[in-house]
VOPA-355881 format. One record per residue: residue number from 1; residue in three letters; y, z, x of N, C-alpha, C in turn. Coordinates in steps of 0.001 Angstrom, whole numbers. Last residue first. Example, Ala and Ser with C-alpha at 12.3 -4.5 7.8 and 13.67 -1.06 7.14 Angstrom:
BEGIN
 seq type     n_v     n_w     n_u    ca_v    ca_w    ca_u     c_v     c_w     c_u
   2  SER   -2250    7080   12850   -1060    7140   13670      30    7870   12900
   1  ALA   -5690    7800   13190   -4500    7800   12300   -3300    7800   13200
! end
This chain:
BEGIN
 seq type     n_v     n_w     n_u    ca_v    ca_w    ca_u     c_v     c_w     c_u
 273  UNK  -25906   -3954   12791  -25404   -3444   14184  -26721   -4292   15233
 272  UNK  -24404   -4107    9457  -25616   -4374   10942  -25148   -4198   11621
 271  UNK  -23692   -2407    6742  -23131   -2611    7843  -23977   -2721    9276
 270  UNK  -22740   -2854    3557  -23681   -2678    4187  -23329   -3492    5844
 269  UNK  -21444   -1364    1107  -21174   -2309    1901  -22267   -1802    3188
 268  UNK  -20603   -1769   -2422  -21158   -1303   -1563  -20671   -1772    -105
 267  UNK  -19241   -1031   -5897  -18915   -1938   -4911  -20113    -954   -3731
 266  UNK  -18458    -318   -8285  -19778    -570   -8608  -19740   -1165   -6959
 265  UNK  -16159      44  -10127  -15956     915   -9033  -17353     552   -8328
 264  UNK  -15183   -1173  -12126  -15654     144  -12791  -16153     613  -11373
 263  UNK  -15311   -3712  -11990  -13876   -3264  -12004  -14322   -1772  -12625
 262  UNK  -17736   -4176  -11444  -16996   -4311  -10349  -15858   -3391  -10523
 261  UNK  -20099   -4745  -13355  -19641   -3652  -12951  -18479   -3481  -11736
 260  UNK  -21391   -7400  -13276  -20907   -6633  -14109  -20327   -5670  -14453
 259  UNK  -21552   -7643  -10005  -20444   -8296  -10986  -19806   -7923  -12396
 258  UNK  -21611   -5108   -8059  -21851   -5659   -8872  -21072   -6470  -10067
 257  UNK  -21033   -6192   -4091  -20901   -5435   -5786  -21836   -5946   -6514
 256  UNK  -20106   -5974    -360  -21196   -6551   -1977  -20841   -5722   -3096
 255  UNK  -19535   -6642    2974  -19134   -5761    1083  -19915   -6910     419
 254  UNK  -20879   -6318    5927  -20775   -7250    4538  -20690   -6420    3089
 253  UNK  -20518   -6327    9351  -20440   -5704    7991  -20040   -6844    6467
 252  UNK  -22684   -7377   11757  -21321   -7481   11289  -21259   -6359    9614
 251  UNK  -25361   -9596   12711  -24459   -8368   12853  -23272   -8609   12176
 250  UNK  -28005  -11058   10470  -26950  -11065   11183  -25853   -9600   11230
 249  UNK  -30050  -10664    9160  -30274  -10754   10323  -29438  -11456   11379
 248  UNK  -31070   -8101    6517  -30177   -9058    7051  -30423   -9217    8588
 247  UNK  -32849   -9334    3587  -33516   -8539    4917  -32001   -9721    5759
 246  UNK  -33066   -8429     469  -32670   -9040    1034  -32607   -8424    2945
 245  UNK  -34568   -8035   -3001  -34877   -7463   -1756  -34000   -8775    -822
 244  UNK  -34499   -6200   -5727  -34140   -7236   -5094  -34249   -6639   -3910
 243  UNK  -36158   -4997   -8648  -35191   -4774   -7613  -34985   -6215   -6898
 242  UNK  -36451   -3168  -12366  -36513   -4635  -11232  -35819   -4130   -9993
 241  UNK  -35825   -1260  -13635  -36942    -739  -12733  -37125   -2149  -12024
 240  UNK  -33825   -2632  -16028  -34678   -1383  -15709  -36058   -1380  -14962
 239  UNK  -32906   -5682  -14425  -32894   -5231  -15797  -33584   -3587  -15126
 238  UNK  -30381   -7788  -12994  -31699   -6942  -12758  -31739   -6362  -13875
 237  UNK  -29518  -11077  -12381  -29418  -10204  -13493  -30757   -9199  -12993
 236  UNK  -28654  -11897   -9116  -29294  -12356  -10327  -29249  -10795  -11271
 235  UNK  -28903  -11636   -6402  -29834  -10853   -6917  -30228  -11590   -8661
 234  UNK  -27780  -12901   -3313  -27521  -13093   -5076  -28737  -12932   -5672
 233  UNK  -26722  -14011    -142  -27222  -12425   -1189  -27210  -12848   -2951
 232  UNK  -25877  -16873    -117  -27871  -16126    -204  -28176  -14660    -625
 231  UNK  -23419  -16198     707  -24221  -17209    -627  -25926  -16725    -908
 230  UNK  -21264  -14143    1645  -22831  -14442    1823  -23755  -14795     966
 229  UNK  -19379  -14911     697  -19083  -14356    2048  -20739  -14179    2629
 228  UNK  -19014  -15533   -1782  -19725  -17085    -965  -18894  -16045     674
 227  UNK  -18305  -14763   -4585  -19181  -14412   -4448  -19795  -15192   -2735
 226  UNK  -16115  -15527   -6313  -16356  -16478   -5464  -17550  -16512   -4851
 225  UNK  -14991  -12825   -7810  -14942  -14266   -8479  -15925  -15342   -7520
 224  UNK  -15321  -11178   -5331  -15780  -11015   -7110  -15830  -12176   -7526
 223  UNK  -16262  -12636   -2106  -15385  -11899   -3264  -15948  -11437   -4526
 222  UNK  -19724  -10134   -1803  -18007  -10325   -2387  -17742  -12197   -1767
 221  UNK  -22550  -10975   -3340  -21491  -10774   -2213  -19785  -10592   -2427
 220  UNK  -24424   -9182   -5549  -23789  -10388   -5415  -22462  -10222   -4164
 219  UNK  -26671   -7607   -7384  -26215   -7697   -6103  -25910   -8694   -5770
 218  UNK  -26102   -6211  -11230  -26570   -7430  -10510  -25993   -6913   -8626
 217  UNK  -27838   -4790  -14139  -27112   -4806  -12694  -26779   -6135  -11961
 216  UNK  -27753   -3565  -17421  -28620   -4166  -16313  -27047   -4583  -14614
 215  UNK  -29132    -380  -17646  -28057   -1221  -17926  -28157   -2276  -16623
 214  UNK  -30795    1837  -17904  -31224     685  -18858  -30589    -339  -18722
 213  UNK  -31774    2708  -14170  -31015    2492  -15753  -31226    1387  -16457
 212  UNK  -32683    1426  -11882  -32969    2875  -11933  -32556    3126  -13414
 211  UNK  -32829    -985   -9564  -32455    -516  -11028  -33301     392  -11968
 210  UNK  -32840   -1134   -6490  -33853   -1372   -7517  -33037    -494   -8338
 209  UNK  -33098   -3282   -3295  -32314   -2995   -4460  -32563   -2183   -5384
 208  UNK  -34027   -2690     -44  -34576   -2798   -1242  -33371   -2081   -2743
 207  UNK  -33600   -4350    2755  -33393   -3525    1620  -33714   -4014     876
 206  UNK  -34565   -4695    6325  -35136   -5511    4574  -34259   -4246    4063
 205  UNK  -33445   -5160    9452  -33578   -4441    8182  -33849   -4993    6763
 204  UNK  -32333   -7201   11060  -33498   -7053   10953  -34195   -6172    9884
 203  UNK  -30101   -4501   12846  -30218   -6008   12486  -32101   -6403   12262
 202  UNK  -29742   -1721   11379  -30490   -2525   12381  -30464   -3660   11727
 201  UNK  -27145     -46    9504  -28912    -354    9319  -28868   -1601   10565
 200  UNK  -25236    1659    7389  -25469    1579    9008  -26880    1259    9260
 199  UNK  -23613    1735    3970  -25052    2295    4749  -25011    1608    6472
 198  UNK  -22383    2875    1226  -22031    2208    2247  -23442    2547    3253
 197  UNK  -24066    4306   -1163  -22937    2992   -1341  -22628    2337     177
 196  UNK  -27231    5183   -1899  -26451    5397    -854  -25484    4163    -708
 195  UNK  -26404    3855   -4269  -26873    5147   -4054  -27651    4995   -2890
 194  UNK  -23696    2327   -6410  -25135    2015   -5531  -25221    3238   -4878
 193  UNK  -23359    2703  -10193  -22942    2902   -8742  -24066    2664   -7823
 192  UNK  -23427    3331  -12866  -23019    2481  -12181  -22185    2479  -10820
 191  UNK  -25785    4744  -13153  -24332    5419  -13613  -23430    4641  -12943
 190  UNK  -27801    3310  -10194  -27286    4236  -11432  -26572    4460  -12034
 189  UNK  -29289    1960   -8039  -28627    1632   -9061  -28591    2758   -9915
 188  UNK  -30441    3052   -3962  -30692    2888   -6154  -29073    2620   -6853
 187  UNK  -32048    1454   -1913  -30947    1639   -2394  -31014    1430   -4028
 186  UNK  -33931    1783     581  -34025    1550    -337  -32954    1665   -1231
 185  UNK  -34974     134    4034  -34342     895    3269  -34148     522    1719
 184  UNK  -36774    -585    7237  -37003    -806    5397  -36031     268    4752
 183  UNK  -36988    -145    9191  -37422   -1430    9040  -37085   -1599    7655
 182  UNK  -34266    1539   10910  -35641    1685   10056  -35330     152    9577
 181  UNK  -32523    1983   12964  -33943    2039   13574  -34775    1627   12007
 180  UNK  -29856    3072   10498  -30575    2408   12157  -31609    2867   12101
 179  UNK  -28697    4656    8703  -29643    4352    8537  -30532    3277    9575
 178  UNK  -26453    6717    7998  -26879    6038    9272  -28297    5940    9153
 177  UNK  -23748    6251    5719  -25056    6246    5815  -25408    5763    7221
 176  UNK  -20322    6317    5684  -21281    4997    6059  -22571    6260    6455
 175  UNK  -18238    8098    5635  -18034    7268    4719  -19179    5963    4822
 174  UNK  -17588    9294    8067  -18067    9309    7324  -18144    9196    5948
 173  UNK  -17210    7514   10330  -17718    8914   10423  -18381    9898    9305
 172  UNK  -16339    4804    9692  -18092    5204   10332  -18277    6591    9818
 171  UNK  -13687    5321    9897  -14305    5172    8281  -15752    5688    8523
 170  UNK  -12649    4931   12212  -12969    5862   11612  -13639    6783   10667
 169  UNK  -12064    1827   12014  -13599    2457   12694  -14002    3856   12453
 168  UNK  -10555     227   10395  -10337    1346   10825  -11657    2102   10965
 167  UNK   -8799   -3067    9932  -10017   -2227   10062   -9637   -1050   10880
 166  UNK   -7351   -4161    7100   -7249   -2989    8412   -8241   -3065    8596
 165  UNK   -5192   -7010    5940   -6400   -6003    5556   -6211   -5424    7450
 164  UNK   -2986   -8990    4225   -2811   -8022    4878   -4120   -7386    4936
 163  UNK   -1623  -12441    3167   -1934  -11034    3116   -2588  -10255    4303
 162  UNK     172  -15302    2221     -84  -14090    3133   -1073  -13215    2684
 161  UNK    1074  -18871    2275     597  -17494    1538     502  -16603    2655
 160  UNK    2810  -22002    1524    2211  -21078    2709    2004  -19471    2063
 159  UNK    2140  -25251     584    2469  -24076      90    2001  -22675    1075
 158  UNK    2637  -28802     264    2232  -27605    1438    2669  -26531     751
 157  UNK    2078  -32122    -786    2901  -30576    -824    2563  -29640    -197
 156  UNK    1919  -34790    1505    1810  -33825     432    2165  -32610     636
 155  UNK    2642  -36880    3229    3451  -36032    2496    3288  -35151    1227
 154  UNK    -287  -37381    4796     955  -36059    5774    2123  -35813    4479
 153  UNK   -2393  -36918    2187   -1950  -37342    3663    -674  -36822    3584
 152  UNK   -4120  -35787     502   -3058  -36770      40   -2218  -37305    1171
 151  UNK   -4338  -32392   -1256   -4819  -33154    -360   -3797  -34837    -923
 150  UNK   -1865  -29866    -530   -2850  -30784   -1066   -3191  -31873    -483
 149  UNK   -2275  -27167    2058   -1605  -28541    1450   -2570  -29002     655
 148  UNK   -1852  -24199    2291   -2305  -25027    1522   -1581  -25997    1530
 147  UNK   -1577  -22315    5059    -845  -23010    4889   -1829  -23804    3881
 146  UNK   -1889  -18310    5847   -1998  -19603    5188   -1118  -20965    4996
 145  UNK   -1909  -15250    7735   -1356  -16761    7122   -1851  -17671    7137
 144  UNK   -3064  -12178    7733   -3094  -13748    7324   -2076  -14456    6835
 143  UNK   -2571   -9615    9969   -2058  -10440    8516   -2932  -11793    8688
 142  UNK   -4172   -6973   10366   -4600   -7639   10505   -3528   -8600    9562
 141  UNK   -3544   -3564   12016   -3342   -3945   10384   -3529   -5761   11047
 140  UNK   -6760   -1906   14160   -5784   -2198   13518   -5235   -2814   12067
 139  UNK   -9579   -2390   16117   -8963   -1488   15373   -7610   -1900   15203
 138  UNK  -10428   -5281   17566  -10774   -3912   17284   -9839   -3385   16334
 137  UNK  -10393   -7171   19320   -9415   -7332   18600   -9646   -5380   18022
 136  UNK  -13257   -8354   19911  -12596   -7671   20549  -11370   -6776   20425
 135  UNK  -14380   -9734   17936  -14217   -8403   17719  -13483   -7668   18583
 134  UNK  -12250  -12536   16443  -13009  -11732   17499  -13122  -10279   17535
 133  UNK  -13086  -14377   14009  -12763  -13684   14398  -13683  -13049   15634
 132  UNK  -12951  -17640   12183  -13772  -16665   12825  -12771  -15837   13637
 131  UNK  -11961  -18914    9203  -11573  -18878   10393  -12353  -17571   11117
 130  UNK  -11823  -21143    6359  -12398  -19894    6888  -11702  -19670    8309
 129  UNK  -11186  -22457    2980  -11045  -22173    4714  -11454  -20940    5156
 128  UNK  -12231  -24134     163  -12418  -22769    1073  -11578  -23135    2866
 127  UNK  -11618  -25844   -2825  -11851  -25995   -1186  -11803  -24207    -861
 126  UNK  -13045  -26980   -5859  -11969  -26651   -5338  -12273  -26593   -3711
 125  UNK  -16792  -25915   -7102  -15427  -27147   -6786  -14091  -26189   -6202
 124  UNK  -18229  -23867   -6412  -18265  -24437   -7622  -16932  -25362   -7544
 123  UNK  -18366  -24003   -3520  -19428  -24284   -4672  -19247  -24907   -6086
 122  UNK  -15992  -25992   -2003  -17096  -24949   -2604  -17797  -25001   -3496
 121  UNK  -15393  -27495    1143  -15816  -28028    -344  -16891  -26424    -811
 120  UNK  -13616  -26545    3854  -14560  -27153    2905  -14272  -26909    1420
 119  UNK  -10512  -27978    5758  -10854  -27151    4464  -12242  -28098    3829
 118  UNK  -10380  -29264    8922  -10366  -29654    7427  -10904  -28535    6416
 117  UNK   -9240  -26985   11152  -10258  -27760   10649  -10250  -28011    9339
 116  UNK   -7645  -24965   12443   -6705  -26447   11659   -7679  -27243   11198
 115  UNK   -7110  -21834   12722   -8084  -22535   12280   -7385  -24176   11936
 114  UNK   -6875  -18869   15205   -6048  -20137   14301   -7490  -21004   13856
 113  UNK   -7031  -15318   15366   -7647  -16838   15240   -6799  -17600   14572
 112  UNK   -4902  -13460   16462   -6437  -13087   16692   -7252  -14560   16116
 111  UNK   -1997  -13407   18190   -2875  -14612   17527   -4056  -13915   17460
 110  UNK    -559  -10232   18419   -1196  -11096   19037   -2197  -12167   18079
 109  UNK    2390   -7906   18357    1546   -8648   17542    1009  -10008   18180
 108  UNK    2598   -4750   19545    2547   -5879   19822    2171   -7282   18809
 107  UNK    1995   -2097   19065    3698   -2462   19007    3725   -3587   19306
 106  UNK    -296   -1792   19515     533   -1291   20639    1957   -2108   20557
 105  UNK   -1580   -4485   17774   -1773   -3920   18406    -974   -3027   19654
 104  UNK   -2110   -6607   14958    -935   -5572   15251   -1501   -4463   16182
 103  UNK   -2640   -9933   14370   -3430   -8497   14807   -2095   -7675   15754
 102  UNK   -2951  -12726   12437   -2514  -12010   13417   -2959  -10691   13713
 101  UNK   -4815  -15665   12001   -4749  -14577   11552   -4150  -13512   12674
 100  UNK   -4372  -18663   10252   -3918  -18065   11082   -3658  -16345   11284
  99  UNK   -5229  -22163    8979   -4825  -20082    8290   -4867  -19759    9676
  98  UNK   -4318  -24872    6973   -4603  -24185    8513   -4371  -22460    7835
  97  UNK   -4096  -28107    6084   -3989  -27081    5604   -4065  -26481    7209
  96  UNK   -4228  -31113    6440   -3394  -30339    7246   -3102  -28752    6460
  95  UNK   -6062  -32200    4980   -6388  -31828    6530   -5900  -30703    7277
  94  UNK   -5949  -30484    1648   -5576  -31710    2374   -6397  -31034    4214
  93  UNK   -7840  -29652    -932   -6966  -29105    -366   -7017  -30206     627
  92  UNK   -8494  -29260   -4385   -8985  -29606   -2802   -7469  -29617   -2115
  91  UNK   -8726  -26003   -6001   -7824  -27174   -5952   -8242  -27857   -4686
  90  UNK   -8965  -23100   -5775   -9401  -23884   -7247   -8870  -25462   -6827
  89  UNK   -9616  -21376   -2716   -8926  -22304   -3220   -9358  -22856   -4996
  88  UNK  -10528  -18665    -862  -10602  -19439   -1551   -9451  -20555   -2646
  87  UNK  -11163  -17888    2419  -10057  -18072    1290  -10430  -19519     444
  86  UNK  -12687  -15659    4714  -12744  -16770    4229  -11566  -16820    3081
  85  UNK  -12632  -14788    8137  -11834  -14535    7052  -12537  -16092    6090
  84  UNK  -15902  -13241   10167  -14815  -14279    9763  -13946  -14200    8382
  83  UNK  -16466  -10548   10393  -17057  -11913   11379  -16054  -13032   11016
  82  UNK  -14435   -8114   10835  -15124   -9143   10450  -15673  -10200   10650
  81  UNK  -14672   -5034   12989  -13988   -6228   12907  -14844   -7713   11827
  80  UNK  -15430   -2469   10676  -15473   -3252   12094  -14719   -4879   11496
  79  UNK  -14508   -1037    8401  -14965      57    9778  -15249   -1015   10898
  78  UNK  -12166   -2374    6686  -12821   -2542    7316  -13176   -1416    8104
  77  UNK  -10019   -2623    3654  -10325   -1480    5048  -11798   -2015    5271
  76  UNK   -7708   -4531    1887   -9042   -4077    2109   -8999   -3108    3348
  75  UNK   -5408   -5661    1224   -5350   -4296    1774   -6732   -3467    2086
  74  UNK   -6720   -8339       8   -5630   -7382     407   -5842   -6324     531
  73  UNK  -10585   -8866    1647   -9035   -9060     -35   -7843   -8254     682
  72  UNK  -11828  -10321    3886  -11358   -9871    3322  -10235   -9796    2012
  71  UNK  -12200  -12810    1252  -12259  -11873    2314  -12158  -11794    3841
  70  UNK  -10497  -13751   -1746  -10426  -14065    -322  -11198  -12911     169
  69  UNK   -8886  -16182   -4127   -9953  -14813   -3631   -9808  -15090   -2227
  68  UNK   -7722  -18051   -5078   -8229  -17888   -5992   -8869  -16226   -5366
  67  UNK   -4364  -20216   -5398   -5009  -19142   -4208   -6327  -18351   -5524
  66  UNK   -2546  -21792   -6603   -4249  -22048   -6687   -4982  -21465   -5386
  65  UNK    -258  -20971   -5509    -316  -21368   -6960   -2065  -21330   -7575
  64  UNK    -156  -18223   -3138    -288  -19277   -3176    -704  -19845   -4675
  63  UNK    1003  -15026   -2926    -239  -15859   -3219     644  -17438   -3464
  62  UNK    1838  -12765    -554    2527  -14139   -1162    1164  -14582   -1266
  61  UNK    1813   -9542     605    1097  -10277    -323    2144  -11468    -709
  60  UNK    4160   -8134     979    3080   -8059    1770    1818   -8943    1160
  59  UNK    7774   -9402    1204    6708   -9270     704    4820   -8565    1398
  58  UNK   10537   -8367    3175    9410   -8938    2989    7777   -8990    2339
  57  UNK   12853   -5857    1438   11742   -5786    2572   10646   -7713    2432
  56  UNK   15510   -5966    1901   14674   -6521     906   13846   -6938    1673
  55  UNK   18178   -3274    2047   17818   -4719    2650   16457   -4689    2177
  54  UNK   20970   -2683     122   19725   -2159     627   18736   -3547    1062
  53  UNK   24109   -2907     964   23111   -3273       2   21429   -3030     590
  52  UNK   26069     313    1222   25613    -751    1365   24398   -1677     654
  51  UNK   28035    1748   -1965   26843    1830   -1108   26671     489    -408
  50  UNK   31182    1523   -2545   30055     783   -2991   29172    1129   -1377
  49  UNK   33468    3874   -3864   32744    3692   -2185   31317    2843   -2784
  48  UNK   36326    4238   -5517   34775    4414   -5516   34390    3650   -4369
  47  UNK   38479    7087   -5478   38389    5640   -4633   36685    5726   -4687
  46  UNK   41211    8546   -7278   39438    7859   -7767   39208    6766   -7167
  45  UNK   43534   10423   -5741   43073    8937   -6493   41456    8596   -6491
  44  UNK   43504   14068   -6319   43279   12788   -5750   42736   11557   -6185
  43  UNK   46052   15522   -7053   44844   15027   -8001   44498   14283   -7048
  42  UNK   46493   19129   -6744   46821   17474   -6160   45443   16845   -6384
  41  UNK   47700   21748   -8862   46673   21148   -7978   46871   19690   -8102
  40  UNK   50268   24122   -8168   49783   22877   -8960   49211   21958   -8214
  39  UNK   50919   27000   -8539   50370   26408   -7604   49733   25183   -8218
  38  UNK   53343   28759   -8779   52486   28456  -10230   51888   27197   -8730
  37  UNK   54915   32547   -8440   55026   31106   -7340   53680   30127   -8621
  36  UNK   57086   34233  -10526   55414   34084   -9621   55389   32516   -9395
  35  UNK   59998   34318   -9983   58908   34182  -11005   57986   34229  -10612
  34  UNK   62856   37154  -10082   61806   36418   -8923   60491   35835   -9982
  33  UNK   65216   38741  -11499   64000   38879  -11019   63336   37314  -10700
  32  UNK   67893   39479   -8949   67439   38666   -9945   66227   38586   -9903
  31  UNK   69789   42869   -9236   68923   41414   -8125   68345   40781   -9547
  30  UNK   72867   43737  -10585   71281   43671  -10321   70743   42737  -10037
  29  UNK   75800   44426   -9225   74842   42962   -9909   73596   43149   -9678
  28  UNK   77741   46850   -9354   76532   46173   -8153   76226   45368   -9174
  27  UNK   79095   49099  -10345   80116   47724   -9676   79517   47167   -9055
  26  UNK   77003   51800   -9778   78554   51219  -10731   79051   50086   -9853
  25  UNK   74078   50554   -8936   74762   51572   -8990   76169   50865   -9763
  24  UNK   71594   50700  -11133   71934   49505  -10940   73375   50545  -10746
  23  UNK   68052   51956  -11088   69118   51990  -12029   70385   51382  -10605
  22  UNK   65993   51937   -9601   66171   50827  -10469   67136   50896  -11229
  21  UNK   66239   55692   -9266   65262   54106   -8132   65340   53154   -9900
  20  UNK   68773   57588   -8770   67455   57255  -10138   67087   55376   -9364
  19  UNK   71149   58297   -7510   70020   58392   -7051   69027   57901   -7615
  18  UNK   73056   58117   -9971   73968   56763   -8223   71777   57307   -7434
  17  UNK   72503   60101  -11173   72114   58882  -11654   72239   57958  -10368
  16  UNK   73081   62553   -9487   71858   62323  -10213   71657   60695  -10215
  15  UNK   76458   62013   -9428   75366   62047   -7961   73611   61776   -8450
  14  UNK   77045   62384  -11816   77326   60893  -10910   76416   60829   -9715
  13  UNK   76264   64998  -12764   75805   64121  -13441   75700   62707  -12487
  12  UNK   77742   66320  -10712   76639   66335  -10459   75577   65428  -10967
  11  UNK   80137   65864  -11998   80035   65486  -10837   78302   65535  -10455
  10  UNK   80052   67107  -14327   80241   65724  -14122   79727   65265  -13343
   9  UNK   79731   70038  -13358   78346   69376  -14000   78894   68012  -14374
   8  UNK   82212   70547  -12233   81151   70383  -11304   79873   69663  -11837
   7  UNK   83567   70022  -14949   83888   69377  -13300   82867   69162  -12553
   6  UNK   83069   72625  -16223   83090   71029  -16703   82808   70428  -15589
   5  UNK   83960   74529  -14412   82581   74272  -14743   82270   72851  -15116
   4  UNK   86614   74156  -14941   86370   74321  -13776   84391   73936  -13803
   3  UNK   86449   74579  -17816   87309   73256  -17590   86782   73213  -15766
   2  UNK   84216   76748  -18910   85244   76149  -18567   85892   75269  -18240
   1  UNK   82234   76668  -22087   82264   76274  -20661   83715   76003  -20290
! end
């Protein structure tokens, strides 16, 4: 190659490379490479937030030390208004006892009976109060309050109780036997249960109890323990194929069980009109 040739393929060599993308021309400082941006996450401080305190509903039930039974019982359900609340006591009880029963009607709550009459004497010892009711009062949640004093004049101890029962007329529809107009109804004992359990019968109606099983029975008023919402229902021990007969001739509705059988579901309720 000539010396003239030489020349041109130098030259051509300088022009090639001064063109090649990333090559760094003669007498330039290549750019500096750049790091990737590193994004560092912001811790936030651990602020714990105490919930408010949850507010503490009022009891629905406060028994009293020598509160023994009552009917209605708590949370019982009524299809009519009761003729009267009774409560039982193990302990005599002073003048100034009193029960007081309210009635929750249209967002309203209205006195349905006060009672301040001396507390009786029960059967089997200790005291009862009672207080009558109006039917007018009808459908709704019903509270009781109580005031037990012992007995012992104005500074004895006082202890105040509660509870709660409904009546709900609905129940009639069906959950209650309509057994009106008849002079005579019959009600069986079995597998421990009464057969027809709730029933709708004419003031003036006889029933007839009768034990249908080997196991023996009994028809006794509520409460369970106290049995004294209607002292005169009390059948007594029935054995296989005995009955009992009780003819009511007052209006109103009256729960009954069997004692031996109570906490096994053995309950009825029979309802005059």
């Amino acid at each position: 190659m000539n010396t003239k040739m030489k020349q041109i393929f130098i030259i051509l060599s300088i022009i090639l490379i001064g063109l090649t993308p990333g090559c760094a021309r003669q007498g330039e400082t290549p750019a500096p490479t750049v790091a990737p941006t590193t994004t560092v996450p912001v811790t936030k401080p651990d602020v714990t937030t105490t919930p408010p305190p949850t507010p503490v509903a009022e009891p629905e039930e406060v028994k009293t030390s020598n509160f023994v039974d009552s009917v209605p019982s708590h949370k019982e359900v009524f299809a009519t208004v009761p003729e009267e609340v009774i409560i039982n006591f193990d302990n005599v009880l002073g003048d100034t006892s009193k029960v007081t029963v309210y009635h929750e009607m249209d967002g309203k709550t209205h006195i349905a009976s006060i009672e301040t009459r001396p507390p009786e004497t029960r059967m089997t010892g200790g005291s009862l109060m009672r207080t009558k009711l109006d039917p007018q009062y009808g459908d709704g949640k019903y509270t009781v309050k109580y005031r037990a004093c012992q007995a012992g004049g104005a500074g004895s101890t006082c202890m105040d109780g509660r509870y709660s029962f409904t009546v709900d007329s609905s129940t009639l529809n069906n959950n209650y036997a309509d057994m009106t107009k008849k002079a005579y109804i019959e009600i069986k004992m079995a597998g421990n249960r009464f057969n027809p359990q709730n029933v709708i019968i004419s003031r003036g109606t006889r029933v007839r109890w009768t034990n249908e099983e080997g196991t023996r029975h009994t028809v006794v008023s509520n409460p369970f323990k106290s049995q004294n919402y209607v002292l005169s229902l009390n059948s007594g021990l029935l054995s296989k194929y005995n009955n009992y007969e009780y003819t009511f001739t007052k209006t109103g509705e009256f729960p009954y069980h069997c004692s031996l059988h109570y906490s096994d579901g053995m309950v009825g309720r029979i309802l005059v009109k």
